[in-house]
Phi, psi and omega in degrees: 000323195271357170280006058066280191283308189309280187317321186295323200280344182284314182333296192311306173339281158317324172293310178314292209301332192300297154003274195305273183001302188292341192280317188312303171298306164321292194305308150006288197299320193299303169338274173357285195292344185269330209304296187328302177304324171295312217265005153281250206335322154297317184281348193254014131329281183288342119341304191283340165259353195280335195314332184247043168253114182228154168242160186265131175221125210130320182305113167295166198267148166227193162277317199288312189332125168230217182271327169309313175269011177231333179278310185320285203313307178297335180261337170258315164328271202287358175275309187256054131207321123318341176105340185259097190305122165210189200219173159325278169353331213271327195256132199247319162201154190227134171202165173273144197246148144093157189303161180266090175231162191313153195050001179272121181247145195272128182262201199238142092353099180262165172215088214287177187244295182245150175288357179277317189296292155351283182303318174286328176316285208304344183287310156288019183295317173302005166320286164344320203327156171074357189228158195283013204263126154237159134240153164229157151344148146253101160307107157310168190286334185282305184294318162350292165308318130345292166275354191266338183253319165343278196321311192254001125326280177320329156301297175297295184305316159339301199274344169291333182077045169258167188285113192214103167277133192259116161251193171311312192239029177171196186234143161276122153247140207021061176073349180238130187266148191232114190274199221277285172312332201264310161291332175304297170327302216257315161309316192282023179265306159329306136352263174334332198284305188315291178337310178282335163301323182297288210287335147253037161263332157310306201284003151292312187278336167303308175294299168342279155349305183276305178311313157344298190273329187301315201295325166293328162336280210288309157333302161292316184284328185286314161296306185276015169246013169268296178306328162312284159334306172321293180297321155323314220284301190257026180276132173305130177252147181251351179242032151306159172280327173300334188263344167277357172287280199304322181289312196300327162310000000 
């Protein structure tokens, strides 16, 4: 009997814990599913916020610059060269993004009321041609990264001598668009491949370097074991044959 009891009671055991596990995975799961949701939610926030935004790249800087004096600038840039009339009303805010360091010039942020507005800047940008001036999207950070490995397909098929236009999420290439994955997929071994090139070309200028430093090493010692000989050379000796010569007169 009481072994009996002894067995139900490990049974009951094995349940509970078998239990708290299933719950344990739910809850996980459950975890899981709000964070992906929230961090949706949050990127489309931030799209949404990004939407009526373009940036200037270029604007030289000054100290005296303010919010006044940048809205002035930005509003004659796009009325007498792009082409796009606008007015204050036009603007919900205009500023320079990212730290301030010497030589550096920071580029602005614009931030539109409308997206008809949006569209025409970027549409006239070829306006810019020639001048240290662009604009682009205000881009996330993920797409940032993204069009930043683009950019260098497209360098590479160009030099291949195909036709390759940079869209948001992909390349039109020889007239047919190809998205972000699909260029990854079919492209990303070039990448990889430049990368290995870089490195090994580091590691050529590391193997010099290092030969380099050896041979000045081999050098210093060879020079401090010539001056050293020297000095032996011309040091007095007191237990010479000349001088044990000289005692015995």
């Amino acid at each position: 009997e009481k072994i009996i009891q002894k067995e139900l009671s490990n049974l009951n055991i094995a349940t509970f814990q078998a239990e708290q596990v299933r719950q344990m995975e739910e809850l996980k799961k459950e975890n899981r599913e709000i964070k992906e949701l929230v961090f949706a939610q949050q990127k489309r926030i931030d799209s949404m916020r990004r939407r009526n935004n373009v940036i200037f790249y270029g604007i030289e800087e000054h100290d005296a610059d303010n919010f006044e004096v940048l809205e002035r600038r930005i509003l004659d840039l796009c009325c007498n060269v792009l082409g796009v009339q606008l007015d204050r009303n036009c603007l919900n805010y205009v500023r320079r993004i990212g730290r301030q360091f010497s030589g550096r010039v920071r580029p602005i942020v614009v931030s539109l009321l409308s997206n008809i507005n949006k569209m025409r800047m970027l549409q006239n940008a070829f306006k810019l041609k020639g001048s240290k001036i662009y604009i682009s999207e205000d881009y996330d950070e993920e797409t940032r990264a993204q069009r930043k490995l683009l950019l260098k397909i497209h360098t590479h098929l160009k030099n291949t001598g195909q036709v390759s236009k940079l869209r948001r999420n992909g390349l039109v290439v020889n007239g047919n668009f190809i998205n972000y994955s699909a260029l990854m997929e079919e492209y990303g071994y070039c990448l990889e491949k430049r990368d290995q090139t870089g490195e090994e070309i580091q590691e050529e200028t590391e193997k010099e370097e290092n030969i380099k430093k050896r041979k000045r090493i081999k050098a210093q010692k060879e020079s401090l074991v010539q001056s050293s000989s020297i000095s032996d050379f011309f040091r007095p000796r007191s237990d010479s044959v000349s001088s044990n010569k000289s005692n015995k007169f």
